[in-house]
C-alpha positions in Angstrom: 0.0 0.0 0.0 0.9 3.6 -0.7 1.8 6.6 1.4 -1.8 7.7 0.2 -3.5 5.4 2.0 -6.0 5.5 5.5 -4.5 2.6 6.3 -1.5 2.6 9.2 -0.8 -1.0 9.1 -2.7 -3.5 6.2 -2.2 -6.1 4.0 -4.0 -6.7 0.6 -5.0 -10.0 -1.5 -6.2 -9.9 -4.8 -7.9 -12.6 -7.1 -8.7 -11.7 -10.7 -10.1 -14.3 -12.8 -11.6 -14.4 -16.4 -14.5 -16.8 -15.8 -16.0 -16.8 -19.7 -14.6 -15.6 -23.0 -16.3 -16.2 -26.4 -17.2 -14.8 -29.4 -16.3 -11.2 -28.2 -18.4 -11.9 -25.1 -16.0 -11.5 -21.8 -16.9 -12.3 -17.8 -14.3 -11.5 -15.2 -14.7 -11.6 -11.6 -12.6 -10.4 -8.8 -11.9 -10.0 -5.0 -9.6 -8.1 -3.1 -9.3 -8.5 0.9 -8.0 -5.5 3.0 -6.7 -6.5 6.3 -6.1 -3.3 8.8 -3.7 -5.3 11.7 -3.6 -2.0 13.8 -7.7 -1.2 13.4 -8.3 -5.6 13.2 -10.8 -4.6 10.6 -11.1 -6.4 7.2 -12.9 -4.8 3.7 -13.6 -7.1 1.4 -14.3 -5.5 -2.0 -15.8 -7.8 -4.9 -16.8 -7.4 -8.3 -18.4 -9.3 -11.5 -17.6 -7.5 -15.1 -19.4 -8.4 -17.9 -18.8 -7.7 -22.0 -21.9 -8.8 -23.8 -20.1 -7.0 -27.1 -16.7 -4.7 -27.2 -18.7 -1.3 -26.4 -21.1 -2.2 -23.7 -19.9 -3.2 -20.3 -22.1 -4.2 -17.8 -21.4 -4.3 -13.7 -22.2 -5.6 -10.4 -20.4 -5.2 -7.2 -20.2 -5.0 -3.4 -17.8 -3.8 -0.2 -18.4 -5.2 2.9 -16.3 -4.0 6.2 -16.5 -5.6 9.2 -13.8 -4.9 12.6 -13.4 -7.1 15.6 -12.8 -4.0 18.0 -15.4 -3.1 19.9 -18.5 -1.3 19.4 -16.9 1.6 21.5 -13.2 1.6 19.8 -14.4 3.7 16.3 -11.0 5.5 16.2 -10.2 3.6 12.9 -11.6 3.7 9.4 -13.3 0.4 9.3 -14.6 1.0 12.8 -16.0 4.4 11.7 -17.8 3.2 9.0 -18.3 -0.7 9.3 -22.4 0.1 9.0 -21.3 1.1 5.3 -21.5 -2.1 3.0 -22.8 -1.2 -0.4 -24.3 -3.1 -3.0 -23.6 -1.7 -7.0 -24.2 -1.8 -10.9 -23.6 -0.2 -13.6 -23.4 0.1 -17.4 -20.8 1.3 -19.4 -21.3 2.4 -23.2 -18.8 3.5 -25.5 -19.4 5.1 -28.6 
């Protein structure tokens, strides 16, 4: 991680896959887990892209944070805003 982070102490994973390619039609998923040592907060971040044709893009994804500190100890970012999981889409067109 970066000096441009929020994070004092982490460590990342990330899995990228391409699940389906064919005929110019592309799906690729991926997660990426966020482990805050200091804050003992985790964020995992995940994400389904799909290609139906070169120009359209279509996608689906979630964040989930959760912290093992107590409900009292919000002094870190995950414990600030572990209430925050979020659900989203969208579609990309290019033209």
């Amino acid at each position: 991680l970066g000096s441009q982070t929020i994070f004092t102490s982490a460590a990342s994973l990330m899995l990228q896959s391409t699940v389906y390619k064919n005929l110019g039609q592309l799906l690729n998923a991926s997660v990426k887990i966020i482990e805050e040592i200091k804050d003992e907060g985790t964020i995992i971040v995940t994400e389904v892209r799909y290609w139906p044709a070169k120009t359209l893009s279509l996608i689906l994804g979630a964040d989930m944070l959760g912290t093992r500190a107590p409900d009292q100890d919000s002094s870190g970012f995950i414990s600030r805003y572990r209430a925050n999981d979020r659900v989203y889409g969208g579609v990309f067109y290019v033209f």
